[in-house]
MARTIDO-298131 format. One record per residue (C-alpha): x, y, z; residue in one letter. Coordinates in nm, 3 decimals. Example, Ala and Ser with C-alpha at 12.3 -4.5 7.8 and 13.67 -1.06 7.14 Angstrom:
<sites>
site x = 1.230	y = -0.450	z = 0.780	type = A .
site x = 1.367	y = -0.106	z = 0.714	type = S .
</sites>
This chain:
<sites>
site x = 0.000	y = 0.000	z = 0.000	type = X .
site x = 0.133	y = 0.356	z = -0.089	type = X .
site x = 0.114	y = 0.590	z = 0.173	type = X .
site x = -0.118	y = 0.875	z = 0.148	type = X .
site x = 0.082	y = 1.198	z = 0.026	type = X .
site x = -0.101	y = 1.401	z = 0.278	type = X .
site x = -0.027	y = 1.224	z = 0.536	type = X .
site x = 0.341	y = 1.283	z = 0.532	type = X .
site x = 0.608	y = 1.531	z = 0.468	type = X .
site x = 0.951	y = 1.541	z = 0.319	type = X .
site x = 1.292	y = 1.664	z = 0.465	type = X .
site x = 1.634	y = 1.659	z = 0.317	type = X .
site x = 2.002	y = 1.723	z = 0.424	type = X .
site x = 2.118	y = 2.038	z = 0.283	type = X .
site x = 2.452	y = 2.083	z = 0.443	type = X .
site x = 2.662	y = 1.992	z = 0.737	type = X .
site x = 2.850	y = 2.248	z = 1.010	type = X .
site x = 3.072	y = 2.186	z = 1.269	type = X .
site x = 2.951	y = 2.159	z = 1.639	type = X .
site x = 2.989	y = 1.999	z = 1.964	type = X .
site x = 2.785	y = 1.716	z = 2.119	type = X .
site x = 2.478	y = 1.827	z = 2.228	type = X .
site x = 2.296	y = 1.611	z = 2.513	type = X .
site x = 2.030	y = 1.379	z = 2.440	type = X .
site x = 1.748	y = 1.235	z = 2.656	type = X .
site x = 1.578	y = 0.897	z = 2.612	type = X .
site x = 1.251	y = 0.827	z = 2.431	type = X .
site x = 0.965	y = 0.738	z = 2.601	type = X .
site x = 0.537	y = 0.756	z = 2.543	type = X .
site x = 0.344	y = 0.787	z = 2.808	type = X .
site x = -0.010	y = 0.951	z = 2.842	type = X .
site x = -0.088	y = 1.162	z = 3.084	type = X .
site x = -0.407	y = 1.160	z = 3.326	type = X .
site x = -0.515	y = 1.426	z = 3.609	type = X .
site x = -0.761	y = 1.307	z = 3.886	type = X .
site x = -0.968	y = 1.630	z = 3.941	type = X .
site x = -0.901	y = 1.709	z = 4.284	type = X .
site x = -0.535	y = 1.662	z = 4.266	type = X .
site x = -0.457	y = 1.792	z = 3.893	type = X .
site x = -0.236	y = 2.083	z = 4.042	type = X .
site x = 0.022	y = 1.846	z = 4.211	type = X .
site x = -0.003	y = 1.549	z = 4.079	type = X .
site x = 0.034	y = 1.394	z = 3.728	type = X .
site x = -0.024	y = 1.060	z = 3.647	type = X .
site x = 0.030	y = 0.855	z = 3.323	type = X .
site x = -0.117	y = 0.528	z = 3.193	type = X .
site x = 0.062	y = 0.218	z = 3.073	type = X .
site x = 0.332	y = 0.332	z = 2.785	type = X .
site x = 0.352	y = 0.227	z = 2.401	type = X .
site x = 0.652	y = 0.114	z = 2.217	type = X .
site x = 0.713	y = 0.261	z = 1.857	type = X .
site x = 1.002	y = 0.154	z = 1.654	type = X .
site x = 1.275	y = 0.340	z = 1.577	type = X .
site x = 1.604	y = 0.259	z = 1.417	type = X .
site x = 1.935	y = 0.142	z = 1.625	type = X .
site x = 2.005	y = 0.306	z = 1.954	type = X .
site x = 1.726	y = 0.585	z = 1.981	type = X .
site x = 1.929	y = 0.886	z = 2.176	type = X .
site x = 1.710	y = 1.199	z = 2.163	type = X .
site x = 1.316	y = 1.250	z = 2.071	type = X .
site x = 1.167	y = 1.575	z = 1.954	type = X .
site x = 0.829	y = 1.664	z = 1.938	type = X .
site x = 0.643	y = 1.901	z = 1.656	type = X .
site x = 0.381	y = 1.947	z = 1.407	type = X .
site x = 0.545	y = 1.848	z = 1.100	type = X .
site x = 0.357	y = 1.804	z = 0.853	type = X .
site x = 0.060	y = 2.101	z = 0.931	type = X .
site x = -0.203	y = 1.858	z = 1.020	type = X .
site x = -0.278	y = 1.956	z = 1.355	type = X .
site x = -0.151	y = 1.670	z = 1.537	type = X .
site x = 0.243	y = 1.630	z = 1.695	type = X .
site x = 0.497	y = 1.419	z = 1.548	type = X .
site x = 0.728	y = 1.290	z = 1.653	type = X .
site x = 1.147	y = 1.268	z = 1.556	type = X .
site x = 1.439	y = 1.001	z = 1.687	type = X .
site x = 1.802	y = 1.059	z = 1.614	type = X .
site x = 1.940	y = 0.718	z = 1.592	type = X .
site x = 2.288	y = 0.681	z = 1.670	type = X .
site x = 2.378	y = 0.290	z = 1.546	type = X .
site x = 2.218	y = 0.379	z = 1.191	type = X .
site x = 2.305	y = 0.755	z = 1.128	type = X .
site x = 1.945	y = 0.832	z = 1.060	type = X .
site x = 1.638	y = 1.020	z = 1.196	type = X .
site x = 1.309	y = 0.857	z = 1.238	type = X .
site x = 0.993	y = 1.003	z = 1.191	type = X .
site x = 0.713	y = 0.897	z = 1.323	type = X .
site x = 0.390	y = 1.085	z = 1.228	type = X .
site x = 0.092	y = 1.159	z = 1.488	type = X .
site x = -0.204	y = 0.990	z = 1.433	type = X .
site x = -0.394	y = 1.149	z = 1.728	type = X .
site x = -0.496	y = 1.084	z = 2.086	type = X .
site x = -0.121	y = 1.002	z = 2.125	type = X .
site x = -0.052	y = 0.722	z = 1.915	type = X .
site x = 0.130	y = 0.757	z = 1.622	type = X .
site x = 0.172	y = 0.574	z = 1.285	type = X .
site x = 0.510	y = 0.398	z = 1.162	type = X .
site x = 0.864	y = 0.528	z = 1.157	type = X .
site x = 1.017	y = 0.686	z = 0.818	type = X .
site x = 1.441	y = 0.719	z = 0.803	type = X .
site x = 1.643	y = 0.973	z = 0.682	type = X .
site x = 2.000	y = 0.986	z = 0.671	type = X .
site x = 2.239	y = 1.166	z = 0.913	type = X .
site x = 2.576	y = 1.224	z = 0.951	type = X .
site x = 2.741	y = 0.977	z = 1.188	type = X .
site x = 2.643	y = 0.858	z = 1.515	type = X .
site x = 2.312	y = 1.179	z = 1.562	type = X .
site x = 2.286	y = 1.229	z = 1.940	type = X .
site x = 2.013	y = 1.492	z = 1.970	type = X .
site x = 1.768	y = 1.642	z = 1.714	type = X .
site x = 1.581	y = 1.971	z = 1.748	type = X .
site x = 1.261	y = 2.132	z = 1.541	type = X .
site x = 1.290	y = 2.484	z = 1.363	type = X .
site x = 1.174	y = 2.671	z = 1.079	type = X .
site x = 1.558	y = 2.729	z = 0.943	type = X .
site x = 1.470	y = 2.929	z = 0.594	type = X .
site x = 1.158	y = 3.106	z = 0.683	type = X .
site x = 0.914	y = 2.928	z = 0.451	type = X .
site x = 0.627	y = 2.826	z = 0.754	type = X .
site x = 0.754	y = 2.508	z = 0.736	type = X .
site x = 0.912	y = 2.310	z = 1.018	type = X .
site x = 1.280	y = 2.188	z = 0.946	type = X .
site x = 1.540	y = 1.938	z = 1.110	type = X .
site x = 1.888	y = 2.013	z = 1.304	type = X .
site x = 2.068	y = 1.707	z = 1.388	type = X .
site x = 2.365	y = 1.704	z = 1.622	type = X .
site x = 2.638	y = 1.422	z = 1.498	type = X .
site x = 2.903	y = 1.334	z = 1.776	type = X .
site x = 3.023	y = 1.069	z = 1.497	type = X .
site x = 3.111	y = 1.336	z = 1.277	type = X .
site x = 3.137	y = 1.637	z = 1.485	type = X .
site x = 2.855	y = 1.807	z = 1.234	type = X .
site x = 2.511	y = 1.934	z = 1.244	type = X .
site x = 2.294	y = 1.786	z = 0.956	type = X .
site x = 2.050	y = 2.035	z = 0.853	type = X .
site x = 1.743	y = 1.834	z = 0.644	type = X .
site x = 1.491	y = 2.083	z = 0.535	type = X .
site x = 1.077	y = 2.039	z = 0.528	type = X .
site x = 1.047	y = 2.038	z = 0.163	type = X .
site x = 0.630	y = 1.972	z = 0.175	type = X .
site x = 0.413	y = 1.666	z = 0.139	type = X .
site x = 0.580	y = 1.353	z = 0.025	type = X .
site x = 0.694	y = 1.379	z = -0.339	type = X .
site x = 0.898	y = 1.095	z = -0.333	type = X .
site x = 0.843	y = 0.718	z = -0.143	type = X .
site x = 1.091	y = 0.421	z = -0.222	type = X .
site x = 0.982	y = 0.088	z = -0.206	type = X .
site x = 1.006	y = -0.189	z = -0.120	type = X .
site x = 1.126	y = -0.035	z = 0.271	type = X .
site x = 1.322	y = -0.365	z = 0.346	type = X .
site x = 1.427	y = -0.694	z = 0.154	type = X .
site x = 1.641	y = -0.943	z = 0.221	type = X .
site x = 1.845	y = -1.172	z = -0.088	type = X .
site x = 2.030	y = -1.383	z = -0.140	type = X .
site x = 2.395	y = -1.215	z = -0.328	type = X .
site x = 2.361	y = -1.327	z = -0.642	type = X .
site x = 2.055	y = -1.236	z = -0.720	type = X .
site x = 1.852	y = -0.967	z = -0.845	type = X .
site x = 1.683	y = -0.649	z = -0.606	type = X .
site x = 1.460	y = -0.379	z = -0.752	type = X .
site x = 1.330	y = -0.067	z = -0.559	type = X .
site x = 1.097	y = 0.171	z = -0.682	type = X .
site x = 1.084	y = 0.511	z = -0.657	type = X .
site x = 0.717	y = 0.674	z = -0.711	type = X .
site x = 0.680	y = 1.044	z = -0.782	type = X .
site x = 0.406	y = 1.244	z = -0.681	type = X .
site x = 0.299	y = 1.636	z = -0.698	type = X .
site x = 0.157	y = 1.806	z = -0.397	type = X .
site x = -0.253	y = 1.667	z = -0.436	type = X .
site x = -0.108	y = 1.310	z = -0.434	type = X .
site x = -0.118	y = 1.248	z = -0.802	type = X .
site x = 0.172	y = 1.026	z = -1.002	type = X .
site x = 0.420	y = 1.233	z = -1.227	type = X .
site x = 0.518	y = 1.104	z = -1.548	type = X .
site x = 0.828	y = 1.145	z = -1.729	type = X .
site x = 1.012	y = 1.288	z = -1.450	type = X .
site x = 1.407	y = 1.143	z = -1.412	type = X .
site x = 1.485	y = 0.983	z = -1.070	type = X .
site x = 1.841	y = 0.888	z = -0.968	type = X .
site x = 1.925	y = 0.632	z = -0.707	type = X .
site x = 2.221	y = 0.575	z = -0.482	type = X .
site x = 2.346	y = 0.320	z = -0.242	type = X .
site x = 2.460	y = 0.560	z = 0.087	type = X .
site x = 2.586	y = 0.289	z = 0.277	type = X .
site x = 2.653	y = -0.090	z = 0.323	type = X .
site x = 2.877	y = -0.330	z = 0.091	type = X .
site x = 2.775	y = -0.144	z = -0.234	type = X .
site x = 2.824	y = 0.202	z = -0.142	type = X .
site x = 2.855	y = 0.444	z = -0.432	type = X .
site x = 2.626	y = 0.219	z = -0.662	type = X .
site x = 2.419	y = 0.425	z = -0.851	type = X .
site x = 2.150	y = 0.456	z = -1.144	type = X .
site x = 1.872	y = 0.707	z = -1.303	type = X .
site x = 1.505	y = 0.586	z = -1.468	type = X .
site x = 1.214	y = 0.786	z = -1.547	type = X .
site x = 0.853	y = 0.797	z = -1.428	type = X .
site x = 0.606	y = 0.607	z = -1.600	type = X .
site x = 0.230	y = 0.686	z = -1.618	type = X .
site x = 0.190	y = 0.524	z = -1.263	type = X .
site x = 0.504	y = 0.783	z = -1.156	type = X .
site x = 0.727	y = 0.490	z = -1.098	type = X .
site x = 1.056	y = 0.439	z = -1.196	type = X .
site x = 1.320	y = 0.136	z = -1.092	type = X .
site x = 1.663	y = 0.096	z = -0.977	type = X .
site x = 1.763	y = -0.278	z = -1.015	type = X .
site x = 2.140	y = -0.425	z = -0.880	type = X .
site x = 2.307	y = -0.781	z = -0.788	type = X .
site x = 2.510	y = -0.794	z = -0.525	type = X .
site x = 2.805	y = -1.020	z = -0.428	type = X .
site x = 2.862	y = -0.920	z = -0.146	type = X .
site x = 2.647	y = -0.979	z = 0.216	type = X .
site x = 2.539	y = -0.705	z = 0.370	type = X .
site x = 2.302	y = -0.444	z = 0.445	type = X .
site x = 2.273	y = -0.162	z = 0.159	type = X .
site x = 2.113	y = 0.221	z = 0.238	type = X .
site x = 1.955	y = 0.305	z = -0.056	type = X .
site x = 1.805	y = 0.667	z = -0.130	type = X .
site x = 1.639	y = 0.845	z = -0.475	type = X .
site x = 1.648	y = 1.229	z = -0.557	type = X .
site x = 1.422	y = 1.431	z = -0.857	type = X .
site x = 1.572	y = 1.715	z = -1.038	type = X .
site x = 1.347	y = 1.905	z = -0.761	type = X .
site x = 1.554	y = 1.851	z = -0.509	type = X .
site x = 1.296	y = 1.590	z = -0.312	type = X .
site x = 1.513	y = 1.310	z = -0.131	type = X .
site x = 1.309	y = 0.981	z = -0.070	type = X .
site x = 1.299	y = 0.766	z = 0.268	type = X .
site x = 1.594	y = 0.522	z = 0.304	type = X .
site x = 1.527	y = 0.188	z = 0.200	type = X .
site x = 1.725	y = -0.118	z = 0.311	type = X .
site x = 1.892	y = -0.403	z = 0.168	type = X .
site x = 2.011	y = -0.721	z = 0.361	type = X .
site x = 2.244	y = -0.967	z = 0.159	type = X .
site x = 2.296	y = -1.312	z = 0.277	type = X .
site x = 2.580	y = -1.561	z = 0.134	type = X .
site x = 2.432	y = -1.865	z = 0.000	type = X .
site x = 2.485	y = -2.179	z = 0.266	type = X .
site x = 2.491	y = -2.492	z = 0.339	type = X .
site x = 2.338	y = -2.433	z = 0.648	type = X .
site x = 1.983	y = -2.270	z = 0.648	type = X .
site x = 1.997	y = -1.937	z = 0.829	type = X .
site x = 1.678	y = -1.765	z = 0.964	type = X .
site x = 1.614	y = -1.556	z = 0.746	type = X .
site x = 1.345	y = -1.598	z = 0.533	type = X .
site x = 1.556	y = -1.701	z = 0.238	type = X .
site x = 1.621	y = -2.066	z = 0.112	type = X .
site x = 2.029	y = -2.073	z = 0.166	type = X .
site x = 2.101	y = -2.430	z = 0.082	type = X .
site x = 1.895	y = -2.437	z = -0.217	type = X .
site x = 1.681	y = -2.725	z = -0.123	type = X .
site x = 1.382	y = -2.556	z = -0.210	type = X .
site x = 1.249	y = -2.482	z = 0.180	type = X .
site x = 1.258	y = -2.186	z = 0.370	type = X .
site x = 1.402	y = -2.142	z = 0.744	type = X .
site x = 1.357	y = -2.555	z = 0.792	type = X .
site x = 1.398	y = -2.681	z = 1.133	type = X .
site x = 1.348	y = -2.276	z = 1.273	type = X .
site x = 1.077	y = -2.222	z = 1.509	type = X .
site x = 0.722	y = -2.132	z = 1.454	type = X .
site x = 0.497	y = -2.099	z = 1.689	type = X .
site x = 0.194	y = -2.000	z = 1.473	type = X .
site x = 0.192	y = -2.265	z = 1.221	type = X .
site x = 0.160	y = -2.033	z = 0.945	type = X .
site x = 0.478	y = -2.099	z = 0.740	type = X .
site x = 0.726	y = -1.811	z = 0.837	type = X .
site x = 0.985	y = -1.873	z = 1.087	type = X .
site x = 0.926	y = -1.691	z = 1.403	type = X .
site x = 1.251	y = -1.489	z = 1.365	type = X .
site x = 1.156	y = -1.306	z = 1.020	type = X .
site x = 0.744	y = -1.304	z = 1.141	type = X .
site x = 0.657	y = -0.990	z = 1.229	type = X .
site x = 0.302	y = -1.130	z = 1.464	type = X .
site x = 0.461	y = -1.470	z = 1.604	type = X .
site x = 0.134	y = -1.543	z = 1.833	type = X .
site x = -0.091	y = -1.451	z = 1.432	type = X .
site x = -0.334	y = -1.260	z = 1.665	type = X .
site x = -0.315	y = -0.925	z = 1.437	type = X .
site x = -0.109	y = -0.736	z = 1.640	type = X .
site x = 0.263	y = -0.664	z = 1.555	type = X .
site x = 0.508	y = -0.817	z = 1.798	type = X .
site x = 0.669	y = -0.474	z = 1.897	type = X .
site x = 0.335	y = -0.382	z = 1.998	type = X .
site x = 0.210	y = -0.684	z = 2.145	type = X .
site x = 0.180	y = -0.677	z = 2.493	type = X .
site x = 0.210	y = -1.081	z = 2.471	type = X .
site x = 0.426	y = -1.137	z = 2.179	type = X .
site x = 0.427	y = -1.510	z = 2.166	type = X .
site x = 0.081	y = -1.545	z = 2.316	type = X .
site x = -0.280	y = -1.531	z = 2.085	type = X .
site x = -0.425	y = -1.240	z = 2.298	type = X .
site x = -0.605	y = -0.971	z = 2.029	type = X .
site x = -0.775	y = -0.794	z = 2.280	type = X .
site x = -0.422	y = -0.704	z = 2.473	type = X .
site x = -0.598	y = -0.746	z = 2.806	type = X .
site x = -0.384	y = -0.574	z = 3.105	type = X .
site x = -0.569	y = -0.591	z = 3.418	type = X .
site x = -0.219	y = -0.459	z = 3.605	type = X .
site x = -0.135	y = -0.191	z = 3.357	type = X .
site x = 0.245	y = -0.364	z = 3.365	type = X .
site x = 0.294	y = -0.342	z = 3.027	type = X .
site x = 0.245	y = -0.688	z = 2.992	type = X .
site x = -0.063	y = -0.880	z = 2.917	type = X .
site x = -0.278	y = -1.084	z = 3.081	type = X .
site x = -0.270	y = -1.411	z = 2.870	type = X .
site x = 0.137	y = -1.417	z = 2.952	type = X .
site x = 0.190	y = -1.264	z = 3.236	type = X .
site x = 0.295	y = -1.546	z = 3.490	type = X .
site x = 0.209	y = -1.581	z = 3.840	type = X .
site x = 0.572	y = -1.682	z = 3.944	type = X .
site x = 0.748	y = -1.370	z = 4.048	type = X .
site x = 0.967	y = -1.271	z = 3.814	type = X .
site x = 1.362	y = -1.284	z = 3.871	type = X .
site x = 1.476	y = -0.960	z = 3.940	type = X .
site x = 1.831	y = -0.846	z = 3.972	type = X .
site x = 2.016	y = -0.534	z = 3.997	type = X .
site x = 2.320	y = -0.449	z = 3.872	type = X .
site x = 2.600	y = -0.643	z = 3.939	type = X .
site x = 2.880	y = -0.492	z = 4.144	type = X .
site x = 3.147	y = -0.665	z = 3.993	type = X .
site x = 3.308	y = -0.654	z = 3.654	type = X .
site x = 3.167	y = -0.843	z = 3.445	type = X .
site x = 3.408	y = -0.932	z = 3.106	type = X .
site x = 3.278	y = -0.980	z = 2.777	type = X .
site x = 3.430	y = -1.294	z = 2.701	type = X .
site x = 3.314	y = -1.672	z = 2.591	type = X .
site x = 3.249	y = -1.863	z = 2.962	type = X .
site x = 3.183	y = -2.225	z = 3.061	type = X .
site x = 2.992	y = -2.116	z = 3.409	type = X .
site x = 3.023	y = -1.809	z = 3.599	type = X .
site x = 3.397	y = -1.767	z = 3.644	type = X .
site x = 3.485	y = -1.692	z = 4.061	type = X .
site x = 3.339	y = -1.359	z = 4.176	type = X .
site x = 3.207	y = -1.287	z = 3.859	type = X .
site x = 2.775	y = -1.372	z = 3.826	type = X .
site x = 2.793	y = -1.422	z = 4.166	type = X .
site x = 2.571	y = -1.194	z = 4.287	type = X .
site x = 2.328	y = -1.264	z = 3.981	type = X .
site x = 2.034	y = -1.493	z = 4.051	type = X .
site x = 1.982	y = -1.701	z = 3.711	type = X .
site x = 1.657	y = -1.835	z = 3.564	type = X .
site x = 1.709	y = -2.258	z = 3.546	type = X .
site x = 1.521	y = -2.469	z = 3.313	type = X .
site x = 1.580	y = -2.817	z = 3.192	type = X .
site x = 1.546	y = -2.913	z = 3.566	type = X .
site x = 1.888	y = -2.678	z = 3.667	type = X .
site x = 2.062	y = -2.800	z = 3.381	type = X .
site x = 2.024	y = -2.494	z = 3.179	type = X .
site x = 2.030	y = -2.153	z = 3.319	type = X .
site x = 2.012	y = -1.738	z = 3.199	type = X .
site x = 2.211	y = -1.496	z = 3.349	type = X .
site x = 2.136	y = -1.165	z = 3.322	type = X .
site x = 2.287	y = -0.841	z = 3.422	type = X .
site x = 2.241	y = -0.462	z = 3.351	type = X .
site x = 2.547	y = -0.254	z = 3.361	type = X .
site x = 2.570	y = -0.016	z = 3.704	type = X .
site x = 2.529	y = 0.269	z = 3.452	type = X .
site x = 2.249	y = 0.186	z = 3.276	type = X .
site x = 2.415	y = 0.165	z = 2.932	type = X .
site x = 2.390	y = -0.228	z = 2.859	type = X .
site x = 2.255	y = -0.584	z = 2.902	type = X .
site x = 2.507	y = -0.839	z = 2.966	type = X .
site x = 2.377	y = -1.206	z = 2.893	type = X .
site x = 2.529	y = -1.533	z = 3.016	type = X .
site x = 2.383	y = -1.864	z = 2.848	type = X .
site x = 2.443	y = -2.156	z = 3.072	type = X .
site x = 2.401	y = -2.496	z = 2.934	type = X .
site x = 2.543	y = -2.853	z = 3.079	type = X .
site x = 2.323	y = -3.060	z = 2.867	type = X .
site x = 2.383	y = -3.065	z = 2.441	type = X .
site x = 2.222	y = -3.317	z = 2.239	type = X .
site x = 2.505	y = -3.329	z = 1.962	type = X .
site x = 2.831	y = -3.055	z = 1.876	type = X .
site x = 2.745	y = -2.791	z = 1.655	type = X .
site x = 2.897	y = -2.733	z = 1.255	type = X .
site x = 3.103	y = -2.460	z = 1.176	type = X .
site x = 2.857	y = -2.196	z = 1.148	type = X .
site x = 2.570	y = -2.333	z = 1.278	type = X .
site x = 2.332	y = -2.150	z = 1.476	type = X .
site x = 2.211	y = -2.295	z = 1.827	type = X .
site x = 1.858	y = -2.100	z = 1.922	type = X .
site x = 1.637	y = -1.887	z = 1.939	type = X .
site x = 1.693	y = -1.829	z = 2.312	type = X .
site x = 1.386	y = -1.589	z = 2.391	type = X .
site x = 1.414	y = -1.278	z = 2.641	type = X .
site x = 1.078	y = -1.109	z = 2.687	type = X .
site x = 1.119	y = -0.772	z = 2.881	type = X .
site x = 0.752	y = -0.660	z = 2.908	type = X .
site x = 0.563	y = -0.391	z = 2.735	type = X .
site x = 0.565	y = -0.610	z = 2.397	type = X .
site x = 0.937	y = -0.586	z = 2.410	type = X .
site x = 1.149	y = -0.874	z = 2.296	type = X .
site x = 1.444	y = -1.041	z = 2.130	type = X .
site x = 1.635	y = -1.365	z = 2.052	type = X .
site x = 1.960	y = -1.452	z = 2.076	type = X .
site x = 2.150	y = -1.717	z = 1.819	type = X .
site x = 2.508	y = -1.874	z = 1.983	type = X .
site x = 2.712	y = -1.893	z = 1.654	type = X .
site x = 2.958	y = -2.176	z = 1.611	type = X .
site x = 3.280	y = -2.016	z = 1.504	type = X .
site x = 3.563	y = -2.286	z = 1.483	type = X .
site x = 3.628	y = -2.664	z = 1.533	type = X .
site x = 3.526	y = -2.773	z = 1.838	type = X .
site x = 3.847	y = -2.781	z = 2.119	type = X .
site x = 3.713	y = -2.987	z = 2.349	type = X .
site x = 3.815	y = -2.738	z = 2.612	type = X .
site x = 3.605	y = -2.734	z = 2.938	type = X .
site x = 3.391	y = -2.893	z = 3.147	type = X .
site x = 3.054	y = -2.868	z = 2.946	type = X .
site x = 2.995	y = -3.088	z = 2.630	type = X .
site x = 3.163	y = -3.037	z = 2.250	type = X .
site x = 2.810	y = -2.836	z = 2.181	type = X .
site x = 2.936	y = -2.555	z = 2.372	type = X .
site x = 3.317	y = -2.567	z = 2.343	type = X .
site x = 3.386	y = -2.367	z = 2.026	type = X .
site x = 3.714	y = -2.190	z = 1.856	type = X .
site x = 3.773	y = -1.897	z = 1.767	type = X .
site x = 3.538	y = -1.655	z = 1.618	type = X .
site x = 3.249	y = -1.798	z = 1.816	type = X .
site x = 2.955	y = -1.526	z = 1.824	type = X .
site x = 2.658	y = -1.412	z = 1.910	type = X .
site x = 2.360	y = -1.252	z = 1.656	type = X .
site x = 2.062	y = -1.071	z = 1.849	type = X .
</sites>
C-alpha cells in the first residue's frame, strides 16, 4: 500500500556544520491523566507504548510536522546515522517510523523553521562526525521508495521503486529519478530511470557481497526519498533464519521455530502469536491475545503474564568481562540470581550494567544433544522484557570444536564464536 501523500512530509540534508555534542534524553510515550481534585500536584500517566525506531534511539523531539494539527514525533538514531519520523495519528498514538540519513552517530535532534518558509525543518547534532545535519521540510511527500526492506540472497537480483508524486497526491510522469546506495557493501552504486504513467521508476542491482545496503532516490526538484534497506545473505549450506532458502533445497528457514503454524519462521514473522497485532506492539508477543488485556497496567498482558514472580536483579557490582564462559567464572555472576530450566541444567544470566548503558547475557548450558557445525546456529533463546518488548539470541559456532572445558563439544567452540541478536 502507498502511503497517502497528505499524510506525510519530506525533509532533506542540505549541508553539514561543525559543532559539539549536544545532550540527548531517552525516548519514552506515556499519556498523561489528572484526577480532578489533585490535577495541580499530581500527574499521572497510563501504561506506555513502544514505537520503533532505528538502532540506539538517543534523543526524541516533538512538533507538528507536517501542518495537520496533530504532533509528530522525531528520533536521532545513533547505530544507523538516521532520523526517524514517526507521524501523529492522534490521541497520542502515532503511525510507523520513516528514516532519513544523518551524519554519523546523531545524538540529539531539534525542530525549527531554518529558511523562513512556515515550514518546520530538522537540526541534527552528529558526535560521529562532529557536524550538524540540517534536512529541510520540503512539503508533502513527493517521493516514497519501495520496497522499505528486503532481504536476498547475493547473487541475485533487487529492484526498488521510486514513485513520484505532486503536492494533491497524483503520479508524475516522465520525471528522471536517480538512485544511490549511501551505505553498506555497495556504497557508491548508482542509477537514473524515469517515471512512468503510474510515476514509478526502478533501480535494479546484484550484489556479491552480504550485507546491508542504504539506498536513497532524488528528482531534479531537489525531493530526497525515505531510506530503504537491503540485507544480503551468502548462500549456505546451512539454512539461516532468514526468510531465504540458503542451501537451495527448495524450503525456507527448515527446522526454525514457529509458533503459529503459518509458514514463516518466528525470527523473520513480524506477529509470532498470528493474533493481528505486531510483535513490537504486542503486549504478549508469543501469546494469541487480540484484545491485549492488562488488568495490572504492567505493560504486559494478561494471557502471559505469569504468576511466578519474576527474577529480578540489579546491577551487578562486579566486573563483568565480555568474554566466551563455561559457568560463571569466581566472583564474577555471583551476585546474579539465574533463571534454570531443563530441571537446573540450563540456566540465563542476566545483568544490567551499574550505569544503565547495557545488558550483559550469560547462556548456561550442561546438557547438548550433539556438537554444533562450523557456522551453525544454536537457538532462538527468547528474552521477553515486558511492554511487547522482545528479542532472541543465536550462539554462533565459530571454529572446530576444542574440546576445552567442562561442558559438552556443543558448547566448546574456537575462535570466532559469536553471538547474533
Amino acid at each position: 500500500m502507498k502511503p497517502n501523500p497528505s499524510h506525510g512530509f519530506f525533509i532533506r540534508k542540505s549541508r553539514s556544520v561543525r559543532a559539539s555534542m549536544i545532550t540527548a534524553i531517552p525516548v519514552a510515550v506515556l499519556l498523561g491523566l489528572f484526577r480532578p481534585d489533585t490535577a495541580a500536584s499530581v500527574p499521572l500517566f497510563g501504561p506506555k507504548t513502544d514505537y520503533g525506531t532505528g538502532g540506539f534511539p538517543g534523543s526524541v523531539a516533538i512538533g507538528d510536522l507536517n501542518a495537520d494539527g496533530r504532533p509528530d514525533l522525531v528520533v536521532a538514531n545513533a547505530a544507523d546515522s538516521s532520523v526517524s519520523v514517526l507521524l501523529g495519528s492522534g490521541g497520542g498514538s502515532f503511525g510507523p517510523k520513516t528514516d532519513y540519513r544523518t551524519g554519523n552517530s546523531p545524538y540529539s535532534v531539534a525542530i525549527g523553521d531554518l529558511n523562513a518558509d512556515g515550514r518546520p525543518d530538522l537540526a541534527v547534532a552528529n558526535s560521529g562526525s562532529s557536524s550538524v545535519s540540517v534536512l529541510l521540510n520540503i512539503g508533502a511527500f513527493s517521493l516514497v521508495l519501495e520496497p522499505p526492506f528486503a532481504r536476498n540472497l547475493t547473487g541475485t537480483s533487487h529492484t526498488v521503486t521510486a514513485t513520484r508524486r505532486d503536492a494533491n497526491g497524483n503520479p508524475e510522469s516522465g520525471i528522471q529519478v536517480s538512485f544511490r546506495i549511501e551505505g553498506g557493501p555497495n556504497h557508491g552504486r548508482s542509477g537514473t530511470g524515469t517515471t512512468d504513467s503510474h510515476g514509478e521508476a526502478t533501480f535494479s542491482y546484484t550484489s556479491t557481497l552480504a550485507g546491508v545496503d542504504s539506498i536513497a532516490a532524488t528528482d531534479p526538484a531537489g525531493h530526497i526519498s525515505n531510506l530503504a534497506e537491503k540485507e544480503w545473505f551468502a548462500p549456505s549450506s546451512i539454512e539461516t533464519c532468514n526468510g531465504l532458502d540458503d542451501n537451495g533445497d527448495g524450503r525456507v528457514d527448515e527446522g526454525f521455530q514457529d509458533l503459529d503454524h503459518d509458514g514463516i519462521a518466528d525470527c523473520v514473522d513480524n506477529d509470532d502469536d498470528n493474533d493481528g497485532i505486531p510483535d513490537g506492539r504486542d503486549n504478549c508477543p508469543f501469546t494469541f491475545n487480540p484484545d491485549q488485556t492488562d488488568t495490572n497496567g504492567n505493560g504486559i498482558g494478561d494471557a502471559c503474564e505469569s504468576s511466578v514472580p519474576p527474577v529480578v536483579n540489579p546491577p551487578s557490582s562486579h566486573e563483568i568481562a565480555v568474554d566466551g564462559q563455561f559457568g560463571p567464572p569466581n566472583g564474577e555472576w555471583s551476585d546474579v540470581t539465574p533463571a534454570a530450566f531443563l530441571n537446573g541444567n540450563s540456566k540465563v544470566y542476566a545483568s544490567v550494567d551499574p550505569g544503565g548503558d547495557a545488558i550483559y547475557l550469560m547462556y548456561d548450558c550442561v546438557r547438548s544433544t550433539r556438537p554444533l557445525g562450523v557456522g551453525e546456529r544454536a537457538g532462538p533463546i527468547s528474552f521477553q522484557i515486558g511492554g511487547g518488548s522482545s528479542f532472541d539470541v543465536f550462539l554462533i559456532q565459530g571454529g572446530p570444536n576444542t574440546n576445552f572445558g567442562p561442558n559438552p563439544a556443543t558448547n566448546s567452540g574456537g575462535a570466532g564464536n559469536r553471538d547474533e541478536c
